[in-house]
C-alpha positions as a printed Julia matrix, in Angstrom:
109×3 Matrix{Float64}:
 46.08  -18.6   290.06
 48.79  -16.26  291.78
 46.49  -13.32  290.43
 43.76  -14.39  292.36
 45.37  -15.08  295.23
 46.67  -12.02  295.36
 43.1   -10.52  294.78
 41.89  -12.78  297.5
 44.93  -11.56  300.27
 44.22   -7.75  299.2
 40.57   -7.87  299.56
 40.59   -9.55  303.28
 43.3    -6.76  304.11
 41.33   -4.17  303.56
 38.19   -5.73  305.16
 40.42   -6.2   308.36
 41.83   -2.63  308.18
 38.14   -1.03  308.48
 37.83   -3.17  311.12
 40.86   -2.15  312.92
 40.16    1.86  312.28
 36.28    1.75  313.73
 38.43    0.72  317.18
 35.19    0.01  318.63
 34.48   -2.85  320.87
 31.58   -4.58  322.53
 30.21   -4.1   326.49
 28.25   -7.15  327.67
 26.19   -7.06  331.28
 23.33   -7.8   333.03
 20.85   -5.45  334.32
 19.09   -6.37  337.96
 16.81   -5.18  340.68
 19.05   -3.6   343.39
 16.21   -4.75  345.93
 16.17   -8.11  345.1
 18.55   -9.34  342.68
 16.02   -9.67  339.98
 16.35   -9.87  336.26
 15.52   -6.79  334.66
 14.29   -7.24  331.28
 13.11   -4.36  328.81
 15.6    -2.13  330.49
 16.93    0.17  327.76
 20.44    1.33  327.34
 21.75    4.29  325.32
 25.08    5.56  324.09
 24.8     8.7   325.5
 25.0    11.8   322.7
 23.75    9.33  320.34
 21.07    7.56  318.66
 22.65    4.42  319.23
 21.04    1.54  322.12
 19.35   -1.52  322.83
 17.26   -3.27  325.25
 17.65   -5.97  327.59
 16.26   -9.63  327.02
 14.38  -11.57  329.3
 17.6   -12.66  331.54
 18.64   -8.59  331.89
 21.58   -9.38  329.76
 22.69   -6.99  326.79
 25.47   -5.98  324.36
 26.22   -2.71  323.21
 29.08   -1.42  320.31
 30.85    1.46  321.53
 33.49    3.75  319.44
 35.5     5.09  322.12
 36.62    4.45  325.75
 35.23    8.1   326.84
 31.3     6.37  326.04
 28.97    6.39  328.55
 26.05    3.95  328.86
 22.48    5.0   330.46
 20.67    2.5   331.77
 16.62    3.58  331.75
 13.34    1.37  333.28
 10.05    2.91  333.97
  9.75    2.7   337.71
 13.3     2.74  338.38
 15.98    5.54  338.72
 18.2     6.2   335.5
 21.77    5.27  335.95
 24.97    6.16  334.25
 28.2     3.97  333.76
 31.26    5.7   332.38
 32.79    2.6   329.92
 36.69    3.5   330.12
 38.44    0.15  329.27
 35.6    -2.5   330.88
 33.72   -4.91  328.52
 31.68   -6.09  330.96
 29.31   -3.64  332.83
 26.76   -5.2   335.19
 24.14   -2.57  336.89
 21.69   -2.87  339.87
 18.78   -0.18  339.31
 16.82    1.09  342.3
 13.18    1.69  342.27
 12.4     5.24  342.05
 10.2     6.09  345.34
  8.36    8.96  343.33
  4.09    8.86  343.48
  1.81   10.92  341.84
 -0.18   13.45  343.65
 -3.59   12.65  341.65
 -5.15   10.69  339.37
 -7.36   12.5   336.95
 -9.94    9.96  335.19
């Protein structure tokens, strides 16, 4: 019995310390129109220098995992301009996109 207790309290040690080393943690936000106020959903937001993102859902709310406090997040919508928010020590990161004024000159068909 002491045996595998003592198997038991090693094992969720060394679970916790990976945990502990990653030193990551979690941003939450929402993502609206700056015009309007709107939900954004299907915005997508990157770690930037990485692979590493997700999308918003159909409130404009999203959570990322970042590994350090230097992170930045960009925040990308067709139609609107890209914006970047430096993550420092916030958890919480809520961003207002404007709508990029930008037209095409012509339409081929």
């Amino acid at each position: 019995m002491k045996q595998l207790l003592l198997i038991a309290v090693v094992w969720v040690c060394g679970a916790l310390s990976g945990v502990w080393a990653q030193g990551g943690q979690t941003v939450t936000g929402v993502v609206t129109d700056q015009a309007n106020g709107q939900a954004l959903p299907g915005v997508t937001i990157t770690l930037k220098g990485s692979q590493k993102g997700t999308v918003t859902d159909a409130s404009g709310a999203y959570s990322i995992g970042v590994d350090a406090q230097n992170a930045t997040l960009v925040f990308s919508f067709i139609g609107y301009t890209s914006a970047e928010q430096a993550v420092g020590t916030r958890t919480t990161i809520n961003v207002a996109l404007e709508a990029s004024s930008r037209s095409l000159d012509e339409v081929v068909v």
